[in-house]
C-alpha positions as CSV (number, residue, x, y, z in Angstrom):
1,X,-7.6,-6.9,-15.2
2,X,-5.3,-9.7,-14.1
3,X,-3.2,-9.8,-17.2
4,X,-3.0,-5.7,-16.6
5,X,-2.1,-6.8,-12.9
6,X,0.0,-9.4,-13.5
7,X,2.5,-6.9,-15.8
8,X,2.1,-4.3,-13.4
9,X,4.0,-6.9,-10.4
10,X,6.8,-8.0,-13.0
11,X,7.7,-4.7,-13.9
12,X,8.0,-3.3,-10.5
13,X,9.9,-6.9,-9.4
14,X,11.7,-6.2,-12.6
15,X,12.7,-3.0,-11.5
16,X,13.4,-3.1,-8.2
17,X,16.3,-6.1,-9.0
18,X,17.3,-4.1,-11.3
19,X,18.2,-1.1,-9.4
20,X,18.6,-3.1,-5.9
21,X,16.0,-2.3,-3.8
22,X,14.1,-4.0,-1.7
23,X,10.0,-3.0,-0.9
24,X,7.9,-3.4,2.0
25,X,4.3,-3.6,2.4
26,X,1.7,-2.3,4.8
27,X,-2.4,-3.4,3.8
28,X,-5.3,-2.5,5.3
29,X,-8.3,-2.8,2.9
30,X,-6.7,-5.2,0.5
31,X,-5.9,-7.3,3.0
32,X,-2.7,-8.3,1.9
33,X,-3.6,-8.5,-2.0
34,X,-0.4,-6.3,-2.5
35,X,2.0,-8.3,-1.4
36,X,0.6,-11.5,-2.8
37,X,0.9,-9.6,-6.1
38,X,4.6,-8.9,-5.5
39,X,5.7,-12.5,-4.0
40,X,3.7,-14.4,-7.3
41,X,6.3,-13.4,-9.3
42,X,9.8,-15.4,-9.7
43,X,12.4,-13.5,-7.8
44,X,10.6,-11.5,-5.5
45,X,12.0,-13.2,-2.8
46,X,15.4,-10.8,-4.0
47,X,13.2,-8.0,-3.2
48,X,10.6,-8.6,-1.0
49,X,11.5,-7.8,2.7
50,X,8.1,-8.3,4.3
51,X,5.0,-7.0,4.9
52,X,2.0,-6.2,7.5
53,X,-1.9,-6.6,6.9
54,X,-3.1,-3.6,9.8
55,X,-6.5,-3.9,9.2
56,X,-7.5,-2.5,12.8
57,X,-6.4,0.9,14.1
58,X,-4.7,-0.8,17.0
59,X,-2.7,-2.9,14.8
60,X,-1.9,0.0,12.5
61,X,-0.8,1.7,16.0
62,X,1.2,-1.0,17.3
63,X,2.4,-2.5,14.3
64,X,3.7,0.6,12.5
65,X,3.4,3.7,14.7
66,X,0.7,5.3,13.5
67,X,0.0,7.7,15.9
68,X,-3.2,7.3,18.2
69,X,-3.7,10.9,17.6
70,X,-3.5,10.8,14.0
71,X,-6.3,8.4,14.1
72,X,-8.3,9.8,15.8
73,X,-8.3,12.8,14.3
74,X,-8.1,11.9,10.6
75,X,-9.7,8.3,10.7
76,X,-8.1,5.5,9.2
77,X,-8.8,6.2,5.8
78,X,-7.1,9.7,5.2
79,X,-4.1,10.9,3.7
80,X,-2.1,11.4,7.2
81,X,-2.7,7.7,8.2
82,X,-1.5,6.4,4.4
83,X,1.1,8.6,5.4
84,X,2.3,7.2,8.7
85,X,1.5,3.8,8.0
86,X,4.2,3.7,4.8
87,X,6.6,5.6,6.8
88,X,6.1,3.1,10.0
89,X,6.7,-0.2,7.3
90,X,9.7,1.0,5.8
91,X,11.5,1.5,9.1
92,X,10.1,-1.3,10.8
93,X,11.2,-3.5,7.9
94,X,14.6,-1.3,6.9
95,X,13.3,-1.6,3.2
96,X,14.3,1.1,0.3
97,X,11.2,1.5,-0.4
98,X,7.4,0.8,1.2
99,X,3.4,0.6,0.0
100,X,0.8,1.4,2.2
101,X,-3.1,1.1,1.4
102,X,-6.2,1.8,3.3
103,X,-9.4,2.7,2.4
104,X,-13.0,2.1,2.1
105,X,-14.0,-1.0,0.0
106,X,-17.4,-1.1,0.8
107,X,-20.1,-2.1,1.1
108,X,-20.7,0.5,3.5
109,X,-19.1,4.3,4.0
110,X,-16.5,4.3,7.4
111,X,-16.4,7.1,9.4
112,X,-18.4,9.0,6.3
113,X,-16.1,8.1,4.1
114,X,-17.4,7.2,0.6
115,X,-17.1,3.5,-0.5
116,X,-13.9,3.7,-3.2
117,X,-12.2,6.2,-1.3
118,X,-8.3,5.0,-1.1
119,X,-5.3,6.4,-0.2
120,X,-1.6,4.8,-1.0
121,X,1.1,5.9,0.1
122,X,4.7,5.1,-0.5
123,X,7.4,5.8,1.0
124,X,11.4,6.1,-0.8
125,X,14.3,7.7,0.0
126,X,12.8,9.7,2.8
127,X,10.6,11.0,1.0
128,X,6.8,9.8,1.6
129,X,4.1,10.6,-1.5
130,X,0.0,9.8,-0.9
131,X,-2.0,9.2,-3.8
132,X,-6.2,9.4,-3.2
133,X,-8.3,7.0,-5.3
134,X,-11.6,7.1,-6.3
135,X,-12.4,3.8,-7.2
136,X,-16.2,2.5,-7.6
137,X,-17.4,-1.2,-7.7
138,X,-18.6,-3.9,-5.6
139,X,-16.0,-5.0,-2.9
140,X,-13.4,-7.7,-4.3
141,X,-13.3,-5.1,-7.4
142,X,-12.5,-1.7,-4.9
143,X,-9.8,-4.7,-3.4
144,X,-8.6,-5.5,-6.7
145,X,-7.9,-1.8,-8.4
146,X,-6.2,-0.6,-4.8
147,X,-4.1,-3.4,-5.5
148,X,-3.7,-2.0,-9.2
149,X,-3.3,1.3,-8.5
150,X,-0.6,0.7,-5.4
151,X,1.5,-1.5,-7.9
152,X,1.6,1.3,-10.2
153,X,2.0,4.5,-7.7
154,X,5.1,2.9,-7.0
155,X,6.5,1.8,-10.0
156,X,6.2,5.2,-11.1
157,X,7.8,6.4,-7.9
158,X,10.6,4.3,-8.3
159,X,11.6,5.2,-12.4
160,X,11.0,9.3,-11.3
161,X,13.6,8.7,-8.6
């Protein structure tokens, strides 16, 4: 898997010097394994504006405007919040484009939320996508595949655009 990872954050580095963007993240259950991917390769720093581990709702509200009300309705892992957290980043950061994760890693459900439940979201030219996960595994591998699948969500993103 880190061979498969480590292709996945030179193509999207790749890709966003080649067509001049810049990217900024926004973590909760990967804890800021997203952005590590990005910044390990050469030249990210061309690309890479900055980015926010929100691993509590308050810091998801203060941090990137999630809405109080969004939380509480949805929860933290849920579409809306994905949604709101990638929109928050890429305005807070005034980044072309932004990745946002959060979800259950386990080893216990949240809010009856399965473990492996993740939503990404990512957010480019005004226009915010959410992608929901199913991922299964013990913790550091639930961490590890969000990381995967984020890095990919967006790279696709990015060469439909």
């Amino acid at each position: 898997m880190v061979d498969y990872l480590n292709c996945l954050d030179k193509a999207l580095v790749e890709t966003l010097k080649n067509k001049c963007l810049t990217i900024t993240t926004a973590e909760s259950c990967t804890g800021g394994m997203v952005a590590s991917s990005i910044v390990n390769i050469s030249g990210a720093s061309e690309i890479f504006k900055e980015g926010y581990i929100t691993y509590s709702n308050e810091a998801k509200e203060r941090v990137l405007g999630v809405r109080h009300e969004t939380l509480e309705q949805y929860k933290a892992v849920s579409e809306e919040v994905a949604r709101e957290m990638a929109e928050g980043a890429v305005n807070k950061a005034g980044a072309d484009i932004s990745v946002s994760v959060t979800g259950v890693a386990g080893p216990s459900k949240e809010d009856d939320k399965p473990v492996g439940l993740v939503y990404i979201g990512c957010c480019y030219k005004g226009i915010t996508h959410v992608k929901e996960c199913e991922l299964s595994g013990d913790r550091h591998t639930i961490r590890c595949q969000s990381t995967k699948e984020a890095l990919k969500f967006v790279l696709d993103i990015v060469k439909m655009c």
